[in-house]
mmCIF file of the N, C-alpha and C atoms, coordinates in Angstrom:
data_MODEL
# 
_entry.id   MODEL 
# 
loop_
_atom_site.group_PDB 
_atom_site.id 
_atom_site.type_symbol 
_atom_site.label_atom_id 
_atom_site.label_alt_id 
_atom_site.label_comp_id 
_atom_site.label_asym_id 
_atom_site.label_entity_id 
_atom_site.label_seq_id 
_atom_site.pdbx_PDB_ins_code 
_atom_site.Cartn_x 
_atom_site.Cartn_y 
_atom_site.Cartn_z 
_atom_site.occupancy 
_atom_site.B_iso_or_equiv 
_atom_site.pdbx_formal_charge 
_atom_site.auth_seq_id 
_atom_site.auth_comp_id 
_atom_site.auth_asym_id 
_atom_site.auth_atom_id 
_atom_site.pdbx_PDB_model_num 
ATOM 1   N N  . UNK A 1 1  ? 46.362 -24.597 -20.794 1.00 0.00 ? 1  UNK A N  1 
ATOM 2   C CA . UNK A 1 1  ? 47.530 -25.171 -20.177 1.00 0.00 ? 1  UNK A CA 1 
ATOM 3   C C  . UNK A 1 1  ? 47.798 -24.425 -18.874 1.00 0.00 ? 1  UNK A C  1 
ATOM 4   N N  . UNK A 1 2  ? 47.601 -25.382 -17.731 1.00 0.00 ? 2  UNK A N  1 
ATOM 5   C CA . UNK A 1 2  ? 48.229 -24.453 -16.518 1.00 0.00 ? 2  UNK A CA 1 
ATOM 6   C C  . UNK A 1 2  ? 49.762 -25.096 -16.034 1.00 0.00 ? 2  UNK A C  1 
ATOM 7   N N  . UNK A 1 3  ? 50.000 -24.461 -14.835 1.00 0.00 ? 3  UNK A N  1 
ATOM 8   C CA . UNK A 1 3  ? 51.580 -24.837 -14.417 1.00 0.00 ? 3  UNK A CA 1 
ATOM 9   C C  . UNK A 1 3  ? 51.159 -24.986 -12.723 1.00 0.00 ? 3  UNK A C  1 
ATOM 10  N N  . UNK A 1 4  ? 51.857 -26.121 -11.861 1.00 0.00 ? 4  UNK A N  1 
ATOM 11  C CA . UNK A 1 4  ? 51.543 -26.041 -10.274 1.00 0.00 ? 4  UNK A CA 1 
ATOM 12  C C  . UNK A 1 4  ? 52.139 -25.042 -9.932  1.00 0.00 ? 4  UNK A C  1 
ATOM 13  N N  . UNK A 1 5  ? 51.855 -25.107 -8.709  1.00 0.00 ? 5  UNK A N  1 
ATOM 14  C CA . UNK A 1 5  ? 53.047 -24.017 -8.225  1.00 0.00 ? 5  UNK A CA 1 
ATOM 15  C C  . UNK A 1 5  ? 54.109 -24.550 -7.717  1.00 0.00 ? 5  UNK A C  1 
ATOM 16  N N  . UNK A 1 6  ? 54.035 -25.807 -7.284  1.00 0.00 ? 6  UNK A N  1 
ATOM 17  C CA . UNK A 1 6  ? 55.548 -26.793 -6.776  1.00 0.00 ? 6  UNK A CA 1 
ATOM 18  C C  . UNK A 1 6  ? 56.116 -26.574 -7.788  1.00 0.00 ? 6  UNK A C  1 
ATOM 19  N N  . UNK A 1 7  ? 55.863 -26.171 -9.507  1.00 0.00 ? 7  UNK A N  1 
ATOM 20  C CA . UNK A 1 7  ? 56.978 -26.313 -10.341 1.00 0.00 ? 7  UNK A CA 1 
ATOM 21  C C  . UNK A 1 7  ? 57.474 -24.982 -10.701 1.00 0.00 ? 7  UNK A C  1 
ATOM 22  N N  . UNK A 1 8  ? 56.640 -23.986 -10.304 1.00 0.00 ? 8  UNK A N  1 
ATOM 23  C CA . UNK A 1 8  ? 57.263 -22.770 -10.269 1.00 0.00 ? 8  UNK A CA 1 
ATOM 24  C C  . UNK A 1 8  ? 58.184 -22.710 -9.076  1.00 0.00 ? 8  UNK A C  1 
ATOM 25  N N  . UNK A 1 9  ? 58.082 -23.052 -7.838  1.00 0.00 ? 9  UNK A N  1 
ATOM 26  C CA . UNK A 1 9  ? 58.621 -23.113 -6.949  1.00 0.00 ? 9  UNK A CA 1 
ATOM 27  C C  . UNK A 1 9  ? 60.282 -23.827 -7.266  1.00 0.00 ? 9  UNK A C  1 
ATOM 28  N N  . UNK A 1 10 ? 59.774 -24.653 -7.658  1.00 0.00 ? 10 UNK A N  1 
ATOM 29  C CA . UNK A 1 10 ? 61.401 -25.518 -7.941  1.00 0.00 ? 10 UNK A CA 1 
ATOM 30  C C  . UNK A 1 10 ? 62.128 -25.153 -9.045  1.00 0.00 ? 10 UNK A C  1 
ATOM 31  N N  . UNK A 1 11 ? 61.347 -24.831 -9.923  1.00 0.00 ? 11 UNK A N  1 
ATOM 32  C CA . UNK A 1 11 ? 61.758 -23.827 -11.097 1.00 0.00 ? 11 UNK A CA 1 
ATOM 33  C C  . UNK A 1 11 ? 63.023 -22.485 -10.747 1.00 0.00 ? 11 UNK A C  1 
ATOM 34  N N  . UNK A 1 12 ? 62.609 -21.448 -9.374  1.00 0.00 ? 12 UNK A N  1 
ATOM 35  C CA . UNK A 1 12 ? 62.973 -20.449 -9.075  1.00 0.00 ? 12 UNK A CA 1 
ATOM 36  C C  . UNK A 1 12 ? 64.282 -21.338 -8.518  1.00 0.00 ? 12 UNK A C  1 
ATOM 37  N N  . UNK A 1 13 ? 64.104 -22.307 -7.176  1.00 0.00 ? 13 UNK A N  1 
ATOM 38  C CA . UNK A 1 13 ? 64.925 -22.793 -6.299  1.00 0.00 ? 13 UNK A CA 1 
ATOM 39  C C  . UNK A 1 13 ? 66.350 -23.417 -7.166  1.00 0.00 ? 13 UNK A C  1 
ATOM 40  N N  . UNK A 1 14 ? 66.261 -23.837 -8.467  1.00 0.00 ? 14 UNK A N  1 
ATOM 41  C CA . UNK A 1 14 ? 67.070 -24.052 -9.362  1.00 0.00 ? 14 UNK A CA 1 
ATOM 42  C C  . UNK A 1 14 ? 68.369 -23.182 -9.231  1.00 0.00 ? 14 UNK A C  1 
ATOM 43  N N  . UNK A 1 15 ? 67.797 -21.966 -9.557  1.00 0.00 ? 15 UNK A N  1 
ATOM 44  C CA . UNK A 1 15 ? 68.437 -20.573 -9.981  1.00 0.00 ? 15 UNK A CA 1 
ATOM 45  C C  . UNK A 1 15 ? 68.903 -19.895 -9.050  1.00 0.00 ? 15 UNK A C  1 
ATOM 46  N N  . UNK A 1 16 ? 68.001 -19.915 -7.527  1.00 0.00 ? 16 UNK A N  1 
ATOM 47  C CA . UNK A 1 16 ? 68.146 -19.527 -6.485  1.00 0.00 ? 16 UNK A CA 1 
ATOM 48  C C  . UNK A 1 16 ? 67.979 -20.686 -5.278  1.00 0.00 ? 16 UNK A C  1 
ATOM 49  N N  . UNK A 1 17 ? 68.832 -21.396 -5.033  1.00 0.00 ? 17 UNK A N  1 
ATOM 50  C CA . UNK A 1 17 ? 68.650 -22.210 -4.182  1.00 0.00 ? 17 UNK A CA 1 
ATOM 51  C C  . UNK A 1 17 ? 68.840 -22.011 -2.563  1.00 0.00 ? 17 UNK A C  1 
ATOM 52  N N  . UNK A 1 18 ? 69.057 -20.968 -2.011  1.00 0.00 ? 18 UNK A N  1 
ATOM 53  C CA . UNK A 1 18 ? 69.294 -20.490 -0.985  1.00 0.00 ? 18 UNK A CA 1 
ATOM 54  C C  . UNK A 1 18 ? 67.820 -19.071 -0.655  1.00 0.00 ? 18 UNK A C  1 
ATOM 55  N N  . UNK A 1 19 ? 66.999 -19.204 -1.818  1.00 0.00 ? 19 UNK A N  1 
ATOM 56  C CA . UNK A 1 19 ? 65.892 -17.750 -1.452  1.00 0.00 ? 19 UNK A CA 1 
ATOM 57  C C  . UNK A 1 19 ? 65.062 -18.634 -0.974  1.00 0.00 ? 19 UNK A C  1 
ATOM 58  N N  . UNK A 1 20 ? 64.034 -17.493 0.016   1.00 0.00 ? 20 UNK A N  1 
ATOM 59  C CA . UNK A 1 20 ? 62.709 -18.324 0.510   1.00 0.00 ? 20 UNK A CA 1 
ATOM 60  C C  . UNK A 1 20 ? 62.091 -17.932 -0.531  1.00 0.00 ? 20 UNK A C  1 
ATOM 61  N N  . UNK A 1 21 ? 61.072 -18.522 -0.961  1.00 0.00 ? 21 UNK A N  1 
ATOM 62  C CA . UNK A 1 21 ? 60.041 -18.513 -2.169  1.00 0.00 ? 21 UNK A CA 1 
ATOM 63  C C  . UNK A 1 21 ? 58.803 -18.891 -1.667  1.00 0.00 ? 21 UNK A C  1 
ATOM 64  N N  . UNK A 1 22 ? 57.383 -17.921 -1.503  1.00 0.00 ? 22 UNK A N  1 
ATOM 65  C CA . UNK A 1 22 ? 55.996 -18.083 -1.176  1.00 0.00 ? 22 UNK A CA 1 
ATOM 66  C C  . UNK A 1 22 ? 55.868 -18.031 -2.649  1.00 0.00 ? 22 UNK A C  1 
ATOM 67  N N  . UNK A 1 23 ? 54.735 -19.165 -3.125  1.00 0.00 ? 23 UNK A N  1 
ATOM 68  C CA . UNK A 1 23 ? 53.804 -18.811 -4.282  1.00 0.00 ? 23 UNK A CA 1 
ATOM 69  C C  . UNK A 1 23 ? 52.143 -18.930 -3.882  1.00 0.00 ? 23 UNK A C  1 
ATOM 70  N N  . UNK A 1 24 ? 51.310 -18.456 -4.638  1.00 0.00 ? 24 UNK A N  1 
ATOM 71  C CA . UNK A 1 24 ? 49.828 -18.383 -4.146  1.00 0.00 ? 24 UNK A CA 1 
ATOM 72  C C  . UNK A 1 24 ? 49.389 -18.039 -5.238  1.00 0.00 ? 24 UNK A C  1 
ATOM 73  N N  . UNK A 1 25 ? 48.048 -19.474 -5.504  1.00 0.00 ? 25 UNK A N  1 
ATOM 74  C CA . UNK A 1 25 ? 47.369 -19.086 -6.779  1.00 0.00 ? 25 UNK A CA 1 
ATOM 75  C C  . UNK A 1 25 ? 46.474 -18.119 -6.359  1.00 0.00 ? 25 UNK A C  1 
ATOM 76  N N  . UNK A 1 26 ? 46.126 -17.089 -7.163  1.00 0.00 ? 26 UNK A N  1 
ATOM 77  C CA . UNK A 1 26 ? 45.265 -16.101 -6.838  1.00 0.00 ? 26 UNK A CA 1 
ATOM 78  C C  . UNK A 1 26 ? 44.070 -16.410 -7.816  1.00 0.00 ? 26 UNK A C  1 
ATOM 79  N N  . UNK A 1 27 ? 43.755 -17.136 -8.364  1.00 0.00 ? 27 UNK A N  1 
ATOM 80  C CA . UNK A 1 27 ? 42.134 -17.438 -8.902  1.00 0.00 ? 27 UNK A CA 1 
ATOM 81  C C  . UNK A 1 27 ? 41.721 -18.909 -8.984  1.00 0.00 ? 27 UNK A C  1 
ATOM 82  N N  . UNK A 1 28 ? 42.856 -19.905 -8.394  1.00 0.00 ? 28 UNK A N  1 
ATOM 83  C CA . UNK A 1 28 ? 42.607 -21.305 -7.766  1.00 0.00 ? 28 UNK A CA 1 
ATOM 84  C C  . UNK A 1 28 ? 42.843 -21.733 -9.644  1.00 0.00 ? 28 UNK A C  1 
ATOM 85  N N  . UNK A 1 29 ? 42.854 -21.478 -10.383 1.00 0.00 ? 29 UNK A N  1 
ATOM 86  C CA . UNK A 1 29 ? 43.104 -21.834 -11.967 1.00 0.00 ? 29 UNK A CA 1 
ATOM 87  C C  . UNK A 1 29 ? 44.247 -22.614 -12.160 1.00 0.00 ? 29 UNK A C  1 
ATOM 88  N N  . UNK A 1 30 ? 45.693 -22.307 -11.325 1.00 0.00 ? 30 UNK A N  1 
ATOM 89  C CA . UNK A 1 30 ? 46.673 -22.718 -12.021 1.00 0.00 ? 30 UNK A CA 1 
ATOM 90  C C  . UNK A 1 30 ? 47.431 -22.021 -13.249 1.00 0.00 ? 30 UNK A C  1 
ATOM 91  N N  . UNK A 1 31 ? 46.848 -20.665 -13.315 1.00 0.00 ? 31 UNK A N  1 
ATOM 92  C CA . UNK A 1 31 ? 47.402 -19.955 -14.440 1.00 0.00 ? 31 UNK A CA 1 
ATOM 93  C C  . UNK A 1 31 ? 47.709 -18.225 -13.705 1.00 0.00 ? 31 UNK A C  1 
ATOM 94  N N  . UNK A 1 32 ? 46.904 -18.108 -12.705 1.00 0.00 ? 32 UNK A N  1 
ATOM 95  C CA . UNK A 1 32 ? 47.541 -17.070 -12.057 1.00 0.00 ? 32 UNK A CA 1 
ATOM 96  C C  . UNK A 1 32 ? 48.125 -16.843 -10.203 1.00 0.00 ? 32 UNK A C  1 
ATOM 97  N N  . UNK A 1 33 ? 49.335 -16.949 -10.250 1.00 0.00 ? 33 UNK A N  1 
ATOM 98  C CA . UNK A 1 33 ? 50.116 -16.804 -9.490  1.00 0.00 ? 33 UNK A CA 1 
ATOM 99  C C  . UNK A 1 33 ? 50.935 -15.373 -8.823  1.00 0.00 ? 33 UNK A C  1 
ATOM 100 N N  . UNK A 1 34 ? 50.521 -15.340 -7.683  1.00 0.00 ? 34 UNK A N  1 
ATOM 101 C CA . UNK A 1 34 ? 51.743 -14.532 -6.812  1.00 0.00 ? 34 UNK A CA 1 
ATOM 102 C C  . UNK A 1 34 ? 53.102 -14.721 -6.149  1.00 0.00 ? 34 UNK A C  1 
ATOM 103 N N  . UNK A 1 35 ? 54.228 -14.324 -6.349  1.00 0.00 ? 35 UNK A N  1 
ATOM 104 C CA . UNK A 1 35 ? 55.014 -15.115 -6.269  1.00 0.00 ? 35 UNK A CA 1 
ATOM 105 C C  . UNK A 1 35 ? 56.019 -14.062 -5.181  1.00 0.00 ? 35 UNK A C  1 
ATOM 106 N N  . UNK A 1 36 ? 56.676 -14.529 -3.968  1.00 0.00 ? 36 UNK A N  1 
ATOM 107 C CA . UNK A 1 36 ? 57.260 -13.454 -3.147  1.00 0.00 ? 36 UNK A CA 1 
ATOM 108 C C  . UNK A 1 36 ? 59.074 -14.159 -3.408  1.00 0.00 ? 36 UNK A C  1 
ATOM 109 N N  . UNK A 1 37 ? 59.932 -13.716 -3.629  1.00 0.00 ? 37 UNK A N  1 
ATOM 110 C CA . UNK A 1 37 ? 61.566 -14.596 -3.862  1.00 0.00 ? 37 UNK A CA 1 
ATOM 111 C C  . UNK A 1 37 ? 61.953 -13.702 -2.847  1.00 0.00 ? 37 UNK A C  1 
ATOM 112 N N  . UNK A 1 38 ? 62.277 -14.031 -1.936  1.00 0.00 ? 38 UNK A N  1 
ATOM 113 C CA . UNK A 1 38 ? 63.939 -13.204 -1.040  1.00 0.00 ? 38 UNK A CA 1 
ATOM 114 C C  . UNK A 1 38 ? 65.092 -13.923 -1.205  1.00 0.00 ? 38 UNK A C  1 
ATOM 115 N N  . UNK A 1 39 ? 65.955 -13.207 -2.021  1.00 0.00 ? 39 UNK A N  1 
ATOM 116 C CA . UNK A 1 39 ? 67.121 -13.620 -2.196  1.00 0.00 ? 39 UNK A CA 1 
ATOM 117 C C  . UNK A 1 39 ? 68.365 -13.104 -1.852  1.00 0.00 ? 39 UNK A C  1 
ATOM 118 N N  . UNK A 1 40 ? 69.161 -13.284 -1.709  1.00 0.00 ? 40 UNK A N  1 
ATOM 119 C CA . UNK A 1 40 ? 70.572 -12.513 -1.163  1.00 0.00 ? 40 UNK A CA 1 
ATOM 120 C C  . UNK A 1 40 ? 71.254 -11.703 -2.415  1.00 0.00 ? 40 UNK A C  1 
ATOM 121 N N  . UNK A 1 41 ? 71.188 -12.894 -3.637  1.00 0.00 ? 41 UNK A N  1 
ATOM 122 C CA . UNK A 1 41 ? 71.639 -12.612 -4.868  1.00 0.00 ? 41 UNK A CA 1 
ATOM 123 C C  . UNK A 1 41 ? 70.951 -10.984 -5.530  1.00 0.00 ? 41 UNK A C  1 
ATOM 124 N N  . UNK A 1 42 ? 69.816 -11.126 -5.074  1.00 0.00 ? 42 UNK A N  1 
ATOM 125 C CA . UNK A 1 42 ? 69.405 -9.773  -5.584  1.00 0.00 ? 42 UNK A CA 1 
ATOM 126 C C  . UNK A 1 42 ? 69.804 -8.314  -4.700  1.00 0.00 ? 42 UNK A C  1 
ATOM 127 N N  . UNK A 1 43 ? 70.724 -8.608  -3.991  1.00 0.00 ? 43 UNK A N  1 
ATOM 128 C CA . UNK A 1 43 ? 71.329 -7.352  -3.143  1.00 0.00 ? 43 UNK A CA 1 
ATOM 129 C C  . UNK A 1 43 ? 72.077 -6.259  -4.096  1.00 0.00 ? 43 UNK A C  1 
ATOM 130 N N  . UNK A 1 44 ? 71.347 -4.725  -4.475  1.00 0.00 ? 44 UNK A N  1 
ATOM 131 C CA . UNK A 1 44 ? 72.764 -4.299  -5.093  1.00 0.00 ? 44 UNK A CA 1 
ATOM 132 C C  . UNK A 1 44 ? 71.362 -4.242  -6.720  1.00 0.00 ? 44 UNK A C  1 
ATOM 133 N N  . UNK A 1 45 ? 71.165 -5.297  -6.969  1.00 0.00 ? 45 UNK A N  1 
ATOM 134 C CA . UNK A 1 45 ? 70.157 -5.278  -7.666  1.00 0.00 ? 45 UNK A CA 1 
ATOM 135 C C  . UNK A 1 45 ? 68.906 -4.246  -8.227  1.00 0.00 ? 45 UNK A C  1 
ATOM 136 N N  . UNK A 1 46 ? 68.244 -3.833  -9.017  1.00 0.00 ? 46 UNK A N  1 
ATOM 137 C CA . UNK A 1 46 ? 67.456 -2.374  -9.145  1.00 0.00 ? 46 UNK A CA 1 
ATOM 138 C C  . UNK A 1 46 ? 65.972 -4.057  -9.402  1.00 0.00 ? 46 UNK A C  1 
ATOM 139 N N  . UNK A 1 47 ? 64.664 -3.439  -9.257  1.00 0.00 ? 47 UNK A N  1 
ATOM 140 C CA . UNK A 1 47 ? 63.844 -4.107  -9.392  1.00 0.00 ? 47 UNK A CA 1 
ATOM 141 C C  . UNK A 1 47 ? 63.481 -5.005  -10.600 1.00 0.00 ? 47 UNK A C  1 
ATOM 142 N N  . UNK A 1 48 ? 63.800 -4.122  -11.718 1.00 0.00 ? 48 UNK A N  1 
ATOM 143 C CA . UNK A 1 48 ? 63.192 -4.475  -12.477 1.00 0.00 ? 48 UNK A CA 1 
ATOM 144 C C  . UNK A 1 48 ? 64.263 -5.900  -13.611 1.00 0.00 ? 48 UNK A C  1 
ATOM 145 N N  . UNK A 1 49 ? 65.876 -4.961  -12.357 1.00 0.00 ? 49 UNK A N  1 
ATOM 146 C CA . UNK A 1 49 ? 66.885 -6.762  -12.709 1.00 0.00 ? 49 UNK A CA 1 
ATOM 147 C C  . UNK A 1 49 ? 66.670 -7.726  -11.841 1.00 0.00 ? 49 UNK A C  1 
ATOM 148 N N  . UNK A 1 50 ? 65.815 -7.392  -10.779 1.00 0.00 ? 50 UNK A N  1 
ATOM 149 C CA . UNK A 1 50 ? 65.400 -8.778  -9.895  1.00 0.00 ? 50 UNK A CA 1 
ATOM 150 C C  . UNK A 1 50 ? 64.323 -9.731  -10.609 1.00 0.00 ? 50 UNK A C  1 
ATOM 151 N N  . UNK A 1 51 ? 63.464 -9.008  -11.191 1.00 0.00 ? 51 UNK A N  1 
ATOM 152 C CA . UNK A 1 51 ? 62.425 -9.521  -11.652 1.00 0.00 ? 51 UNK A CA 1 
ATOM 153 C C  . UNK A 1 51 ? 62.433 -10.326 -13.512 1.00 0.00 ? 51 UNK A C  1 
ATOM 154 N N  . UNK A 1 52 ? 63.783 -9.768  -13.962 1.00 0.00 ? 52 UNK A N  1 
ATOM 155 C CA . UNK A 1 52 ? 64.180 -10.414 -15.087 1.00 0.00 ? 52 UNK A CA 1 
ATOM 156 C C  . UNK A 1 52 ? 64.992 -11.474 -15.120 1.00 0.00 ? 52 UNK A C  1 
ATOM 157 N N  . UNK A 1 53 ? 65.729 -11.245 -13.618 1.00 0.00 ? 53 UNK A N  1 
ATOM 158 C CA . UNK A 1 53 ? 66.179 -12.580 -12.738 1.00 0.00 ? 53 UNK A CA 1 
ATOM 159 C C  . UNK A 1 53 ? 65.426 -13.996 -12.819 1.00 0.00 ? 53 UNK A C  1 
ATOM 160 N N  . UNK A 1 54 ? 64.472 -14.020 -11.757 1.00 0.00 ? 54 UNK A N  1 
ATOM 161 C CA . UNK A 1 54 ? 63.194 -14.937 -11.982 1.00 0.00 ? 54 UNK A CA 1 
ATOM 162 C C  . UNK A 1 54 ? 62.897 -15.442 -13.116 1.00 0.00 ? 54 UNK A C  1 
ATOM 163 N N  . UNK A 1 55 ? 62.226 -14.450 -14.261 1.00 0.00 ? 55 UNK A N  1 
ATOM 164 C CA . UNK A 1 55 ? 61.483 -14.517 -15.322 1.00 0.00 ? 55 UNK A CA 1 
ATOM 165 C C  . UNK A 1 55 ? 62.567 -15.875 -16.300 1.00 0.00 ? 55 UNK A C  1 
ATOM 166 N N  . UNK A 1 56 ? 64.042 -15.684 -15.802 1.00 0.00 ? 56 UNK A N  1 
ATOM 167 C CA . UNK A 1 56 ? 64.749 -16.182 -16.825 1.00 0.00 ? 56 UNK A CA 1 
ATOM 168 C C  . UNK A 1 56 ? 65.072 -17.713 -16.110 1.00 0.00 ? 56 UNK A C  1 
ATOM 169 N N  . UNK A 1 57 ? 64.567 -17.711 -14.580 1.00 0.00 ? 57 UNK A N  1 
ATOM 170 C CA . UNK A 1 57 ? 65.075 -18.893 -14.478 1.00 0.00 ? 57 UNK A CA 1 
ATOM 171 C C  . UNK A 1 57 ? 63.653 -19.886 -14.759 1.00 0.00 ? 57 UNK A C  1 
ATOM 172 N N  . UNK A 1 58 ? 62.404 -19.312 -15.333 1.00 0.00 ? 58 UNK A N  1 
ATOM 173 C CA . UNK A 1 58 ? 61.330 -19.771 -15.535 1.00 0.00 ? 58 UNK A CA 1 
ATOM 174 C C  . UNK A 1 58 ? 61.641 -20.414 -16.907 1.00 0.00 ? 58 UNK A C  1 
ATOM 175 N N  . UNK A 1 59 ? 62.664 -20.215 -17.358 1.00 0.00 ? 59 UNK A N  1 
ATOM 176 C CA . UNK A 1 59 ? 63.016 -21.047 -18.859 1.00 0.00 ? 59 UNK A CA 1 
ATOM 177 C C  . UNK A 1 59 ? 61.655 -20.618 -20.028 1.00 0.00 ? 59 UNK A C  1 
ATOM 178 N N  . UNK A 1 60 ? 61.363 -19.620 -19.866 1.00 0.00 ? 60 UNK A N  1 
ATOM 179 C CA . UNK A 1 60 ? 60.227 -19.381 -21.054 1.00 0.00 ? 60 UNK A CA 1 
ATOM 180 C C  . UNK A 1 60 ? 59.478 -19.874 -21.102 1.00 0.00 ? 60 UNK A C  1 
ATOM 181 N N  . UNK A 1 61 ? 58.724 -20.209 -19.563 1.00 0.00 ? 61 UNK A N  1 
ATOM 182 C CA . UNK A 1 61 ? 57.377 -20.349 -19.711 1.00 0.00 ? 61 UNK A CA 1 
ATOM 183 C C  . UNK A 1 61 ? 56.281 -19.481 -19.191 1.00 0.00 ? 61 UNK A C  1 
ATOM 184 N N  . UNK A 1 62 ? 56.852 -18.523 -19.387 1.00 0.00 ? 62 UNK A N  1 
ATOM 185 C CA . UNK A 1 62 ? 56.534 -16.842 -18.668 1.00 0.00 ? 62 UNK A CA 1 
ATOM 186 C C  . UNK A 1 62 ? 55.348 -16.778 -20.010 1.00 0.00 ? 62 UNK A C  1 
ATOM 187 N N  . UNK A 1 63 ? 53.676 -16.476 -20.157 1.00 0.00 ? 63 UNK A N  1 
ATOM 188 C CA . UNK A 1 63 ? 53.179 -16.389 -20.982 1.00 0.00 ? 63 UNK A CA 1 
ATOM 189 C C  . UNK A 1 63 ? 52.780 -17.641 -22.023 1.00 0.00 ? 63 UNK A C  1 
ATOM 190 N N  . UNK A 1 64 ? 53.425 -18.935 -21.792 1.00 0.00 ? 64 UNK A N  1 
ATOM 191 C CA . UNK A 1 64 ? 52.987 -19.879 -22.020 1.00 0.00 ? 64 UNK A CA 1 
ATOM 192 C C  . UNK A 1 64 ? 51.936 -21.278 -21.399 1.00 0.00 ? 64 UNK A C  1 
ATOM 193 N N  . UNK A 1 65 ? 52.917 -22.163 -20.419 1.00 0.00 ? 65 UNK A N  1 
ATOM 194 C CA . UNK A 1 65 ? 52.235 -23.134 -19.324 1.00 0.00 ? 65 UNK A CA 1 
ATOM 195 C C  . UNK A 1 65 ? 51.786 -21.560 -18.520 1.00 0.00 ? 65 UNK A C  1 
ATOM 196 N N  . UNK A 1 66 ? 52.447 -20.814 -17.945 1.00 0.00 ? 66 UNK A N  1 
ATOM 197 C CA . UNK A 1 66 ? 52.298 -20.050 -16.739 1.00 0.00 ? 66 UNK A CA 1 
ATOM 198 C C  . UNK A 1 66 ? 51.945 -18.441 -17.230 1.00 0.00 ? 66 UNK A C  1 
ATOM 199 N N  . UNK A 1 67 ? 50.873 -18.481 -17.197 1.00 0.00 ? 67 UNK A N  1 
ATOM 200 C CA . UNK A 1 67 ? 49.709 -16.886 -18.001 1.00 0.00 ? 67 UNK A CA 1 
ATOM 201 C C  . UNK A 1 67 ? 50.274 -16.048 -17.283 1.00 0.00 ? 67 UNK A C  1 
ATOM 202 N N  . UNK A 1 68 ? 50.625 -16.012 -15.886 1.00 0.00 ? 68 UNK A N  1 
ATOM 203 C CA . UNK A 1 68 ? 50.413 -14.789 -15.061 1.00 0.00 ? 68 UNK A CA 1 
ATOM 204 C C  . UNK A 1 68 ? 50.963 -15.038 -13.622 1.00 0.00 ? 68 UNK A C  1 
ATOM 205 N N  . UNK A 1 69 ? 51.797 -13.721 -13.556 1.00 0.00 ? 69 UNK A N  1 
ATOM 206 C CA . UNK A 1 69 ? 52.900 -14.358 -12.470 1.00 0.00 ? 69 UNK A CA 1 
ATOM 207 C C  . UNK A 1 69 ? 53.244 -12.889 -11.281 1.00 0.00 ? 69 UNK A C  1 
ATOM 208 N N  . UNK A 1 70 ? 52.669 -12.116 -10.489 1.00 0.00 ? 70 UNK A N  1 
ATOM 209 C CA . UNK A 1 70 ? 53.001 -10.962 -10.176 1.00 0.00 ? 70 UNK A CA 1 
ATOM 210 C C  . UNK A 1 70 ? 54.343 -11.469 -9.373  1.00 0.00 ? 70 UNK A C  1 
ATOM 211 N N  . UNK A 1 71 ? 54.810 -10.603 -9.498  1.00 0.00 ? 71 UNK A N  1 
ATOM 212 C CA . UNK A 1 71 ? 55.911 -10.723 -8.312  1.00 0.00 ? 71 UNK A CA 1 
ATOM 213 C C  . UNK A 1 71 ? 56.442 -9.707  -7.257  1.00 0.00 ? 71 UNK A C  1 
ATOM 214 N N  . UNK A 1 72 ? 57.036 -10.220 -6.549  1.00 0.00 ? 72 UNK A N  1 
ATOM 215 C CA . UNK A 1 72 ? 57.798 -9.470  -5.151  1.00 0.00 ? 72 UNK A CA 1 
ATOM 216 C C  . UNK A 1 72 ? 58.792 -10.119 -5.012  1.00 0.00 ? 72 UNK A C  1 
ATOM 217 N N  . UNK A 1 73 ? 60.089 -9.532  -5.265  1.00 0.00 ? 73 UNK A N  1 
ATOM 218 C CA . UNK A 1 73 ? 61.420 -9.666  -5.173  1.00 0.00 ? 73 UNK A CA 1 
ATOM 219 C C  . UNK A 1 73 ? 62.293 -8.541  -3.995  1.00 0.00 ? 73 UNK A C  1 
ATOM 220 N N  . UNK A 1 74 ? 63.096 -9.383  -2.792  1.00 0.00 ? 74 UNK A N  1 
ATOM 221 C CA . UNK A 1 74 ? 64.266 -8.150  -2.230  1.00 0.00 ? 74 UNK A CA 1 
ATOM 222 C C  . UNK A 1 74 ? 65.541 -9.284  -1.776  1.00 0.00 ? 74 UNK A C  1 
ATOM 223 N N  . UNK A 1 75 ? 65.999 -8.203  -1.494  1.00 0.00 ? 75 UNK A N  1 
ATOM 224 C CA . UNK A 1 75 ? 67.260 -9.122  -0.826  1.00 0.00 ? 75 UNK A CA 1 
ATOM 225 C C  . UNK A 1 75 ? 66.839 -9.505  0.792   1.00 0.00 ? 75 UNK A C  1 
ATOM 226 N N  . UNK A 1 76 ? 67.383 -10.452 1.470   1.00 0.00 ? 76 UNK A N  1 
ATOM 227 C CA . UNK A 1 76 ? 67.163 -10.250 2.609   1.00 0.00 ? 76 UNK A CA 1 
ATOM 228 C C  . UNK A 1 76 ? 66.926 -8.958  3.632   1.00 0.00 ? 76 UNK A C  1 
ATOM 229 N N  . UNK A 1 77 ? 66.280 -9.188  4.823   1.00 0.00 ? 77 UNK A N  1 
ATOM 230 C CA . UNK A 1 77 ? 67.219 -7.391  5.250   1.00 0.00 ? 77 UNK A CA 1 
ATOM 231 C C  . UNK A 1 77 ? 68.108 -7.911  6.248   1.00 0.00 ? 77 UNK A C  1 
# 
């Protein structure tokens, strides 16, 4: 089972509708993804609550449709 990345993309934009969001499959599969969010919301934020941020607006398909997801999360500067 893979996932696009338009639906990870719109997935995030849900939750964060104001972040820029780059995604990039990194083995052309559809199952592994790089994913960059700048968000405002994550200002104030420590990393590892930015990144549980995301994970939750992925609705639990973190390890299911979508194997593998690195990420890069900041606030604007």
């Amino acid at each position: 089972m893979s996932m696009a990345a338009q639906d990870i993309e719109r997935l995030i934009k849900e939750t964060f509708p104001y972040a820029r969001v780059s995604i990039d499959d990194l083995a052309g599969d559809g199952n592994h993804y790089a994913a960059t969010v700048v968000s405002e919301t994550f200002r104030g934020k420590s990393r590892v609550e930015q990144h549980k941020m995301v994970y939750d607006a992925l609705k639990g398909r973190m390890g299911g449709a979508l194997h593998a997801l690195a990420l890069k999360t900041r606030a604007p500067a």
